[in-house]
C-alpha positions as CSV (number, residue, x, y, z in Angstrom):
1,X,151.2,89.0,214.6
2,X,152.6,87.0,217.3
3,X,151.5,89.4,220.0
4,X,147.4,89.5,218.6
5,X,147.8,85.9,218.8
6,X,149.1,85.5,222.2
7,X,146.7,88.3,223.6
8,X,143.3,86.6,221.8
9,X,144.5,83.3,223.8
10,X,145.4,84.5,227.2
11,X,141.7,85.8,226.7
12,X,140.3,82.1,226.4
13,X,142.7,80.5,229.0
14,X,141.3,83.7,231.3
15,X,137.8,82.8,230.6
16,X,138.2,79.1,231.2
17,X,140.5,79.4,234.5
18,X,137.5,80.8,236.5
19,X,135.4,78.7,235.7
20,X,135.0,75.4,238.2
21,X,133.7,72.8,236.2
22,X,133.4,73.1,232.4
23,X,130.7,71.6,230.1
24,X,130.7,69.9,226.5
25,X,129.5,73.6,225.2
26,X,131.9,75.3,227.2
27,X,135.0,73.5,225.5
28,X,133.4,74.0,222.1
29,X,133.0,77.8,222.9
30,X,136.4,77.8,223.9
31,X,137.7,76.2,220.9
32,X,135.8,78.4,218.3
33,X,137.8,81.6,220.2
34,X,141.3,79.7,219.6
35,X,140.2,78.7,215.6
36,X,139.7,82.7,215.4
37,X,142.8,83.2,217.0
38,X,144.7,81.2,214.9
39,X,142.5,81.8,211.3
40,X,143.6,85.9,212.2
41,X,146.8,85.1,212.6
42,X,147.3,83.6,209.0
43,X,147.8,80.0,210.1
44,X,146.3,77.7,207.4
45,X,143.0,76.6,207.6
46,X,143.6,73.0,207.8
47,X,146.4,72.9,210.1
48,X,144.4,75.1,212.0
49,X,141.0,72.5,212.1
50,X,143.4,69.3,212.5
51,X,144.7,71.0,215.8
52,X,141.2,71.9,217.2
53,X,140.0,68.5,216.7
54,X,142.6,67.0,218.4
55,X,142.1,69.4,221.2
56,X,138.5,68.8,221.5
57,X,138.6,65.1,221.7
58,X,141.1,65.4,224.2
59,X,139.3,68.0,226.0
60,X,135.8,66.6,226.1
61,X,137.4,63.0,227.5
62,X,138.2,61.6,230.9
63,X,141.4,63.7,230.6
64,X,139.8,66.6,231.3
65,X,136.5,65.0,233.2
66,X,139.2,63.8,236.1
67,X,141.3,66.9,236.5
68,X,141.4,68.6,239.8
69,X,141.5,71.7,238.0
70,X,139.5,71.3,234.2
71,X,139.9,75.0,232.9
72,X,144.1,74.6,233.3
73,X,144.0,70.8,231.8
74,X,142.5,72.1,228.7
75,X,145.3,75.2,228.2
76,X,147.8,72.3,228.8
77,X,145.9,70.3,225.9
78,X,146.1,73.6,223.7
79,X,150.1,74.4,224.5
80,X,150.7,70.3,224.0
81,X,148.9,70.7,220.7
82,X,150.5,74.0,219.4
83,X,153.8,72.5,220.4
84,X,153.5,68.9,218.9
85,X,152.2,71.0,215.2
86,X,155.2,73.6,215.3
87,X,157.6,70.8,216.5
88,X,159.5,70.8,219.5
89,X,162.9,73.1,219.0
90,X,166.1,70.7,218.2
91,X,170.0,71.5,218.2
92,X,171.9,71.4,215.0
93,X,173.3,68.4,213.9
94,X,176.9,68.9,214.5
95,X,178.1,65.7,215.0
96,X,180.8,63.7,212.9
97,X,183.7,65.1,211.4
98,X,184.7,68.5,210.7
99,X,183.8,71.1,208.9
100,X,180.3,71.2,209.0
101,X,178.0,73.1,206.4
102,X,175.4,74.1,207.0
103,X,172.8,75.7,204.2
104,X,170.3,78.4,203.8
105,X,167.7,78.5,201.4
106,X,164.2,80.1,200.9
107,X,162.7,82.5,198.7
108,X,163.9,85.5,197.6
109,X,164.0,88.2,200.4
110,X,163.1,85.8,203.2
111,X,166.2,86.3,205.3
112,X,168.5,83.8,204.7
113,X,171.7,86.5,204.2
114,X,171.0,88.3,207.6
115,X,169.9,84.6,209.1
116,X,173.1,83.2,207.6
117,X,174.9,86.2,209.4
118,X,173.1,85.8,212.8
119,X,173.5,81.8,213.1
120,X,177.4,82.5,212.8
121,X,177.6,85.1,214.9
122,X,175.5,82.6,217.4
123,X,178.3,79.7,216.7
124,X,181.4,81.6,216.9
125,X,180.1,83.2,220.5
126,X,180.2,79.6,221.2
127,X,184.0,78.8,220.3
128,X,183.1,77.4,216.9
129,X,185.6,78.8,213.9
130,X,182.9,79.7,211.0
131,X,183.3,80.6,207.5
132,X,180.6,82.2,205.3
133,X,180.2,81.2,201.9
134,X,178.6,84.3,199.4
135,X,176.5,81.7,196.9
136,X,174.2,84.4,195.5
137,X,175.8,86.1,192.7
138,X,172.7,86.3,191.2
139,X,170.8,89.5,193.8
140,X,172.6,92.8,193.3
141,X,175.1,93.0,196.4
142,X,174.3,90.7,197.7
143,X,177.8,89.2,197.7
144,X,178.1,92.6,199.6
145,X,175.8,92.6,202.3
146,X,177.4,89.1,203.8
147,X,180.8,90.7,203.2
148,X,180.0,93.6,205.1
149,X,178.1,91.1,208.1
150,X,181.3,88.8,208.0
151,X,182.9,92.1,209.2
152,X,181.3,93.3,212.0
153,X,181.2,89.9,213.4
154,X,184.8,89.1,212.6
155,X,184.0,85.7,210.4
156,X,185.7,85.3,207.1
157,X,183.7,85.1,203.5
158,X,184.9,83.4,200.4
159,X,183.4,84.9,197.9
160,X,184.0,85.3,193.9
161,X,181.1,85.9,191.2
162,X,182.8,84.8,188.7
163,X,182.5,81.2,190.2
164,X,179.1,79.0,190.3
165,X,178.1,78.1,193.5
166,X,178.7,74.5,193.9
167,X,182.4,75.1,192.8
168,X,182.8,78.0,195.5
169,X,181.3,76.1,198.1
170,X,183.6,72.8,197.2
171,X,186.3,75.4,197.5
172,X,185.5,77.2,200.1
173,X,184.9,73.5,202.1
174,X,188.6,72.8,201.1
175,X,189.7,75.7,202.4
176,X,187.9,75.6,205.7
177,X,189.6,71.9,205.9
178,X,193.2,73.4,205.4
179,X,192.5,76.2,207.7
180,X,190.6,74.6,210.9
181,X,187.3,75.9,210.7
182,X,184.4,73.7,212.0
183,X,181.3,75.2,210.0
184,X,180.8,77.0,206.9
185,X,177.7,78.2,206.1
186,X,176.5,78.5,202.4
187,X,173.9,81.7,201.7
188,X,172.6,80.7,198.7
189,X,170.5,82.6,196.0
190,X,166.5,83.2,196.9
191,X,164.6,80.6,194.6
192,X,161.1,78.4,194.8
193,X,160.6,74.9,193.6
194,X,159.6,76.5,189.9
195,X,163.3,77.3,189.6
196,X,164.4,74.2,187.6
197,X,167.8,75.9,186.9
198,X,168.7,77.0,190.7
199,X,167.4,73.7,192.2
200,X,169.1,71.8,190.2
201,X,171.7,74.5,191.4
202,X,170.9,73.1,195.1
203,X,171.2,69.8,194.2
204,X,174.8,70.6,193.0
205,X,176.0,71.2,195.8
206,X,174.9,69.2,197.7
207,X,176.3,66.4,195.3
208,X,180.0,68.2,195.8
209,X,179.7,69.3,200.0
210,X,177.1,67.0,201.2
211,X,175.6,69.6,204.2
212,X,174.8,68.6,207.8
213,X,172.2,70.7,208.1
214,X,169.6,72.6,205.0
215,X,168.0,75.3,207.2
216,X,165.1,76.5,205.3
217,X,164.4,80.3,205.7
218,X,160.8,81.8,205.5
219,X,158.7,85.2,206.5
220,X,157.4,84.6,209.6
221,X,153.8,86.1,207.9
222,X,153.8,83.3,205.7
């Protein structure tokens, strides 16, 4: 998806670097390439006609009229506006005392066990002891799968499905206390807002082991 995307816009920016000086039309033409762009690439209609309205008036104004170089000014627009709707990328909050937790949530099959493997892998490259909480008892192995990640990365689990989630998570916070870990990281059961039981679930545990960060973990087609 990503590559269509980026190859449909190097088109426009190609189009609009040769030319010298660019007219009212030639922005709009431009800009009805880049809604394509983004309408093919499953971004939602009205995020995608906020952004291009905010690029045209931006384009067709003095900011562009006074540019040594138009067709580049407007592709700076476009990156500025892409950037300011995806959000700029930020650090995790690991400030304050020790352990941190940090949770994944989602929907069901969106990533978060592999994510919740990855991110500790990430932070223990960087000198940081991690533990891995298992808070899915609910998906068939899936207690497994973050056992068998914890492994081949060489970061502990506590797991037990004989124990709700927020009580493993308390324990397993009191444990990474006692033992000198800086983050634990909660994989938690797929669920969507419909889920009265496993938010209120969520809610639980965040009551008991208040997180510093709630990473939320989606398909990158949605």
């Amino acid at each position: 998806m990503f590559e269509n995307l980026t190859s449909r816009l190097n088109q426009v920016f190609d189009q609009l670097r040769r030319r010298g000086k660019l007219s009212e039309a030639d922005v709009d033409a431009a800009m009805r390439e880049v809604r394509l762009a983004l309408l093919e690439a499953d971004v939602h209609f009205s995020v995608v006609k906020a952004l291009i309205a905010r690029v045209r008036e931006r384009a067709v104004g003095a900011e562009v009229s006074k540019a040594l170089n138009p067709g580049q000014q407007v592709i700076k627009i476009v990156n500025d506006e892409l950037i300011a709707t995806l959000g700029e990328p930020a650090p995790l909050n690991l400030r304050g005392p020790k352990p941190h937790v940090i949770m994944m949530v989602g929907l069901q099959g969106s990533g978060k066990t592999t994510g919740a493997g990855k991110l500790a892998r990430m932070l223990r490259s960087k000198g940081e002891r991690v533990m891995l909480v298992a808070g899915d008892p609910y998906r068939p192995a899936a207690v497994a799968q973050l056992q068998q990640l914890g492994e081949r990365i060489d970061v502990p689990v506590e797991a037990d499905v004989n124990v709700k989630p927020p009580e493993l998570v308390k324990r397993a916070f009191e444990k990474a206390d006692k033992g000198g870990f800086g983050i634990v990281i909660v994989d938690t059961a797929g669920r969507s807002q419909l889920d009265a039981e496993l938010m209120n679930e969520l809610k639980s545990i965040v009551a008991k082991v208040p997180p510093v960060e709630i990473l939320l973990v989606v398909d990158s087609m949605i």
